[in-house]
Structure formats: structure tokens, C-alpha cells
BAKOLLUM-107475 format. One line per 10 residues: number of its first residue (from 1); for each residue y, z, x of C-alpha. Coordinates in steps of 0.25 Angstrom, whole numbers, padded with zeros to 4 digits. Example, Ala and Ser with C-alpha at 12.3 -4.5 7.8 and 13.67 -1.06 7.14 Angstrom:
2
1	-0018 0031 0049 | -0004 0029 0055
REM end
This chain:
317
1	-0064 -0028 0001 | -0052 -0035 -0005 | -0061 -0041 -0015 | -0064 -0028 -0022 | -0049 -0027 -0026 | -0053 -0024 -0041 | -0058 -0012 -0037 | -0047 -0006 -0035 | -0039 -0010 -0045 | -0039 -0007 -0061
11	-0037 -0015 -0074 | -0021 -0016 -0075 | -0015 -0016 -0061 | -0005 -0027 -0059 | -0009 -0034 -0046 | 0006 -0039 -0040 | 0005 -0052 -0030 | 0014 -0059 -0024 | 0014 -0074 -0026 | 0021 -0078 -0014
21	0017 -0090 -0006 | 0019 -0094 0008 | 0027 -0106 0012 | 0025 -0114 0025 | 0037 -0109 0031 | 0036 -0111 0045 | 0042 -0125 0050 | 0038 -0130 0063 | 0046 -0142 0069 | 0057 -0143 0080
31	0071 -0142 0084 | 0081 -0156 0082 | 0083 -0160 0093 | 0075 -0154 0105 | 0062 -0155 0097 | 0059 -0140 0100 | 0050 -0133 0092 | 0056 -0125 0081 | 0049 -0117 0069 | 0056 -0111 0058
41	0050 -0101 0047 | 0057 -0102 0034 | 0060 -0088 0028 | 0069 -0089 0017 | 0077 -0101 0010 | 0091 -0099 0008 | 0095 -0104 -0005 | 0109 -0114 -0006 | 0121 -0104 -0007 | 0127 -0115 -0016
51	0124 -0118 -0031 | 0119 -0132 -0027 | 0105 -0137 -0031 | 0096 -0134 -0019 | 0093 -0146 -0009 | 0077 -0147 -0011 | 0077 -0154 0003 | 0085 -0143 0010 | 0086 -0129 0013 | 0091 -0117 0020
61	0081 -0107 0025 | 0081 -0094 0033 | 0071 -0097 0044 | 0065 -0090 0057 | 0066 -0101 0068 | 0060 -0103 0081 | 0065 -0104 0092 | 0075 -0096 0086 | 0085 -0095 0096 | 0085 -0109 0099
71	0089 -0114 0083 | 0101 -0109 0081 | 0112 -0115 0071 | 0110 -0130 0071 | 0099 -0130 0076 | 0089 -0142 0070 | 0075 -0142 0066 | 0066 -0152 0060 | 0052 -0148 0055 | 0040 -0160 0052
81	0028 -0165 0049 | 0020 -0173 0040 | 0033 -0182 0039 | 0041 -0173 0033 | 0053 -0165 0039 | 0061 -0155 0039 | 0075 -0153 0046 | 0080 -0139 0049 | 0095 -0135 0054 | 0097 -0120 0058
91	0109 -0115 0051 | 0110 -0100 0053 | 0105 -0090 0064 | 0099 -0076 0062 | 0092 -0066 0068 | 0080 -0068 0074 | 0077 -0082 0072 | 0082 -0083 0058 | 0088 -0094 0056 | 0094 -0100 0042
101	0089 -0116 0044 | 0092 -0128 0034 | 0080 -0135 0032 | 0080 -0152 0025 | 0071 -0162 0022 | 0070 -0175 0015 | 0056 -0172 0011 | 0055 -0178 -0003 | 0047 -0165 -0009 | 0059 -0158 -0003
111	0061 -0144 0009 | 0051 -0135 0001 | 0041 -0145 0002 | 0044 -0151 0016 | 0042 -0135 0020 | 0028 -0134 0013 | 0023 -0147 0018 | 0027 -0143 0035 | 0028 -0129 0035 | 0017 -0120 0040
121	0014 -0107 0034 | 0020 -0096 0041 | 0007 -0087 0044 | 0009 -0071 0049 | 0014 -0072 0064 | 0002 -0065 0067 | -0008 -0077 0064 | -0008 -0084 0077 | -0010 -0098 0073 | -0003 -0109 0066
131	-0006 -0111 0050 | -0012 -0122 0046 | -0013 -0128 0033 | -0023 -0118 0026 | -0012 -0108 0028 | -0003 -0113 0017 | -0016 -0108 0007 | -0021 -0097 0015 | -0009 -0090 0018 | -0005 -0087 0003
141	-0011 -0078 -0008 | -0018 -0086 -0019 | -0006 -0082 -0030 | 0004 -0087 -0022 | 0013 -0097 -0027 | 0026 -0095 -0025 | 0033 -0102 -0011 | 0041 -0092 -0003 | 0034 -0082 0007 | 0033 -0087 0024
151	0021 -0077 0022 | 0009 -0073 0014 | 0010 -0059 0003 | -0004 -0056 0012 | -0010 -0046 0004 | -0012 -0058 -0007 | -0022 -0065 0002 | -0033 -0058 -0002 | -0033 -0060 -0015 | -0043 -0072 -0022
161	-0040 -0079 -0035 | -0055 -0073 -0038 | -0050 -0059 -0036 | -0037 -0059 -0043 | -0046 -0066 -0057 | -0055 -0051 -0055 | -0043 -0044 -0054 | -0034 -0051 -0066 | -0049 -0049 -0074 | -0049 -0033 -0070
171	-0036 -0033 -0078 | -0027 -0032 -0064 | -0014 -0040 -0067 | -0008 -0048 -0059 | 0006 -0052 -0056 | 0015 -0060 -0046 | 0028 -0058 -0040 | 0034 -0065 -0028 | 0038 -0061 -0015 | 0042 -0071 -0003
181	0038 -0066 0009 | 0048 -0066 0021 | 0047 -0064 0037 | 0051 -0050 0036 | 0037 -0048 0031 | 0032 -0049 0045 | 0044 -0040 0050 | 0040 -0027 0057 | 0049 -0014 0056 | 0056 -0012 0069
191	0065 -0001 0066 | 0061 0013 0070 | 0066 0020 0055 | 0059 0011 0043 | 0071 0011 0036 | 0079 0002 0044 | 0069 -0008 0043 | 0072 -0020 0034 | 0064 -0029 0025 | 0067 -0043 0025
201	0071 -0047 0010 | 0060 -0056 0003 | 0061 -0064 -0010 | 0054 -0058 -0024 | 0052 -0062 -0037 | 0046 -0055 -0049 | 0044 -0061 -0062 | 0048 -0056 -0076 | 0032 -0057 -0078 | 0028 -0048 -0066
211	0040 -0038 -0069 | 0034 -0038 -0084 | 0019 -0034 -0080 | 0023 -0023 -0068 | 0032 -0016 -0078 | 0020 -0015 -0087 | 0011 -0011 -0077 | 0021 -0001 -0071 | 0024 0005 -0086 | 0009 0007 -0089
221	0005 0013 -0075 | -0002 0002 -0069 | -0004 -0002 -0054 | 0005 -0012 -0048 | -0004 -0015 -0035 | 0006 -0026 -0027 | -0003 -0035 -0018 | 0006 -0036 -0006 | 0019 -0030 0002 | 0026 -0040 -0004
231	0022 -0038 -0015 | 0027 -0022 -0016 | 0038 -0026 -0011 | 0043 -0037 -0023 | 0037 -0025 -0033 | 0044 -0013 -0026 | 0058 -0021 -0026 | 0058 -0022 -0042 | 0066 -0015 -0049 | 0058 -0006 -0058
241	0065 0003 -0071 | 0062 0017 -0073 | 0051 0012 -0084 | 0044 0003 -0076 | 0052 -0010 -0079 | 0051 -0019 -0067 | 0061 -0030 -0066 | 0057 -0045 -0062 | 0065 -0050 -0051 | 0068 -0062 -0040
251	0074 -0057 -0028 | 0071 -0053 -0013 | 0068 -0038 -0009 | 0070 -0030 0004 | 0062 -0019 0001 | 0055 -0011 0012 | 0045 -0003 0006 | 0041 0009 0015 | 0035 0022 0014 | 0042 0030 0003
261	0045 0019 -0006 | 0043 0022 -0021 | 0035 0010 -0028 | 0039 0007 -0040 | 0030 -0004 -0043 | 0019 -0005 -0034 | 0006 0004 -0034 | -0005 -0001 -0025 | -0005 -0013 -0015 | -0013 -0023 -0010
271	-0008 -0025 0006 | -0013 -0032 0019 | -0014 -0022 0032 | 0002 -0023 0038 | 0009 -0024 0052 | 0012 -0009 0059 | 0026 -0009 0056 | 0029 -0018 0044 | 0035 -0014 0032 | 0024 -0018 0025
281	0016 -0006 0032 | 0025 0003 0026 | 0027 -0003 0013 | 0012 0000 0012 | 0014 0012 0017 | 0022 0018 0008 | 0012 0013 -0003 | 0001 0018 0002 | 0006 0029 0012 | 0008 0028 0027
291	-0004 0037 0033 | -0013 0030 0021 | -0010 0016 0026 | -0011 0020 0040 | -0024 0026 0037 | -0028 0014 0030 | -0024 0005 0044 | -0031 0013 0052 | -0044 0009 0044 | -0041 -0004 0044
301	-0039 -0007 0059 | -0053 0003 0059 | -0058 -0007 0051 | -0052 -0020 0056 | -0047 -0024 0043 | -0037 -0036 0047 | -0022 -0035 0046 | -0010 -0044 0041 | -0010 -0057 0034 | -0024 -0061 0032
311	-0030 -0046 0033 | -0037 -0036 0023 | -0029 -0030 0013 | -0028 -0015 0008 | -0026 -0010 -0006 | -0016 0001 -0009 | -0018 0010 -0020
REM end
């Protein structure tokens, strides 16, 4: 059971979570001025190419919109309830229904809050109802703090503030880093050779604080055990020194981890039970190795251990 985590790990591993937390980035409302339904999922905010102080009352956003081929360039939007508003205007078109979409509102608290107050939490296409308010608590791990992610680092559900207190008093250290997780986590690999398949880039950050306790625990031999995909990936896109230095660092990573990958950082993982072809599969395959993860799936569907966002978890070490 998840519970007897401690079991398996010894006085001076460095427990790596990331602190993530789930925004409600989902805006339902409708087209100005047929009135038809429109919904558009916040992916990432583009910041002001120019060096004025940022508008807290508007922003630009590149957004997945729906009905996608209907709001093109122009196109106007307008999103409400509980009195307050939020206008939209479609300014670039992408691929695929991505859209780049201005968004305003006079909300006094300003955008950010006018999208925390109406938003709805963007839960895994695979949960087949709509969120409701206990969502915004639920879907999060219970260190998560900072805003950013349209979905949960999974793995971290399963921890309790309980377990964490017996693991800090087992002498297991813990640390944060942050990782923003995108659509592309939900983004299956098409391509016939691996290798052409891209990762969509994700936004990191790393403290000086963090950097300073993996280097020690990289330098004396110690476990790095990364609780999450997302987490592996932040730590295996540091750059490390030949002595074991590990560089703090704010940025945004592409990295597709896949059998053969050469970990620098990580030594054990804590991961839920993945799609048939993600690259998430094979970045716990080339942890753990492709047959040995197979072998452990196979068990699991023998034993009907749930899959995905709110399934059971495995420990890699």
C-alpha cells in the first residue's frame, strides 16, 4: 500500500515534488454576437513584447478554442457569471484550434482573479463529467502552491500531510521545484520512429535552495527519488558539473525522456500507471526498463489496479 512508503526508503533520500498548482483554466461562455456557445482553455500567457508595466485587467493567452474553426481572427467572446465578465477577442490562428485570444475585464480584483472566480478546473478528458466546485481542492496535491498548471503533477495525490510528517521524521528530505504542466502532457506519440516525436515545452523553475541540497545529495551518493514525470523531467534538464554541482534555474524544457536516456539526477520515481503510447510510458521505461514495466502492467490490469489521474501509483527503484 502507498501508506507503507517508508519502507522502502532510507534516512537521507531527498523526496523531489513539484509544487505546481491547477488553475481553473477552462472559460465557458459564448460567441458576440450570435450568442453561440464558445469555450476556450487557457494554455499559456504570452507576456507584453514591450517594456511597459503590465495591464493587471488585460492579457494575451495562447488558448485551445471550441468550436475552433468557427473563431477565427476577430472573432469576439464574452465569458460570465456571478456578475463578473470577461471579454475575449481572437487575435491569432494556429493549428488545431490554437488560437492566441486577448482577454479584459473591469473586475476591480483584476484578469487573474476574474479567471479564478469563473473558470472551471480543467479535469483529464477522460473524467466524463463536468468539475464542480470541490475540484479546485481535490484536483491538486497538498504542497501545491504555485498557480500555473491546466493539470494536476498526479503522482502527488497520494501523498497526506501525515505521511509526509513520518517521512521528514525518517530523516527523508524534502524539496520543491516547479513545473507548469501543459496540454502536451496529454499528447499521444503518432509517429512511427520515437524520435520524431516532440514534446511540447513546459515552464520550470528551481531554486538556489533546491540546487543546494541535490548537489549535496548527488556528492555523497544519496537517492534522488522525483515524485512524478514532471518532476524527472525539471531535474533531468538541469544542468549538472562533472562534480556533481547542480545549477538552479527558471526556464522551460522540451526534453523527451525515452529509453536510453542517461540520468543524471534522478534515481527512483514515484509514478501513476500511463496511457499506451505516451511519453510518459517511455520515460518510465527508460528508468525502470521497457520489459520490467511491461511486466509490471501486465500485473496490474491482472489485478485491476486503476489507471491515470486518480489511480494507484508505482514506486521505482
Amino acid at each position: 500500500m502507498f501508506s507503507e512508503l517508508s519502507r522502502f526508503l532510507v534516512r537521507g533520500d531527498v523526496l523531489v515534488v513539484n509544487n505546481t498548482r491547477v488553475f481553473p483554466a477552462r472559460l465557458l461562455g459564448y460567441r458576440v454576437p450570435s450568442g453561440g456557445a464558445a469555450e476556450c482553455l487557457l494554455l499559456t500567457q504570452i507576456p507584453n513584447p514591450t517594456s511597459q508595466a503590465p495591464n493587471p485587467n488585460e492579457c494575451a493567452w495562447d488558448a485551445l478554442v471550441h468550436p475552433g474553426q468557427k473563431l477565427k481572427p476577430g472573432a469576439r467572446l464574452l465569458f460570465e457569471r456571478d456578475g463578473i465578465a470577461i471579454h475575449g477577442e481572437v487575435t491569432g490562428m494556429h493549428f488545431q484550434g490554437r488560437r492566441t485570444i486577448r482577454l479584459s475585464t473591469s473586475h476591480s480584483r483584476g484578469l487573474t482573479d476574474a479567471i479564478d472566480r469563473i473558470g472551471h478546473i480543467p479535469l483529464p478528458p477522460y473524467i466524463k463529467r463536468d468539475d464542480v466546485e470541490e475540484d479546485r481542492d481535490r484536483y491538486q496535491t497538498i504542497y501545491a502552491r504555485e498557480r500555473g498548471s491546466i493539470a494536476a503533477p498526479t503522482a502527488g495525490l497520494h501523498f497526506t500531510d501525515r505521511q509526509l510528517e513520518e517521512l521528514a521524521a525518517g530523516g527523508i528530505e524534502r524539496v520543491e521545484v516547479t513545473l507548469h504542466v501543459g496540454y502536451g502532457t496529454f499528447k499521444p506519440v503518432k509517429v512511427d520512429r520515437v524520435e520524431e516525436h516532440a514534446v511540447d515545452a513546459e515552464r520550470f523553475a528551481v531554486s538556489p535552495e533546491t540546487a543546494a541540497v541535490l548537489t549535496r545529495a548527488k556528492r555523497d551518493g544519496r537517492r534522488i527519488i522525483a515524485v512524478g514525470t514532471t518532476t524527472v523531467r525539471t531535474l533531468e534538464s538541469l544542468t549538472v558539473t562533472p562534480d556533481g554541482a547542480v545549477s538552479a534555474g527558471i526556464g522551460e524544457t522540451t526534453l523527451f525522456i525515452r529509453p536510453g536516456h542517461a540520468f543524471q539526477l534522478v534515481n527512483a520515481m514515484i509514478t501513476n500507471f500511463h496511457l499506451p503510447r505516451s511519453s510518459l510510458l517511455m520515460l518510465v521505461s527508460a528508468l525502470a526498463g521497457r520489459e520490467r514495466i511491461l511486466d509490471a502492467y501486465r500485473e496490474a490490469v491482472r489485478h485491476g489496479y486503476r489507471f491515470y489521474s486518480y489511480g494507484d501509483a508505482m514506486l521505482i527503484v
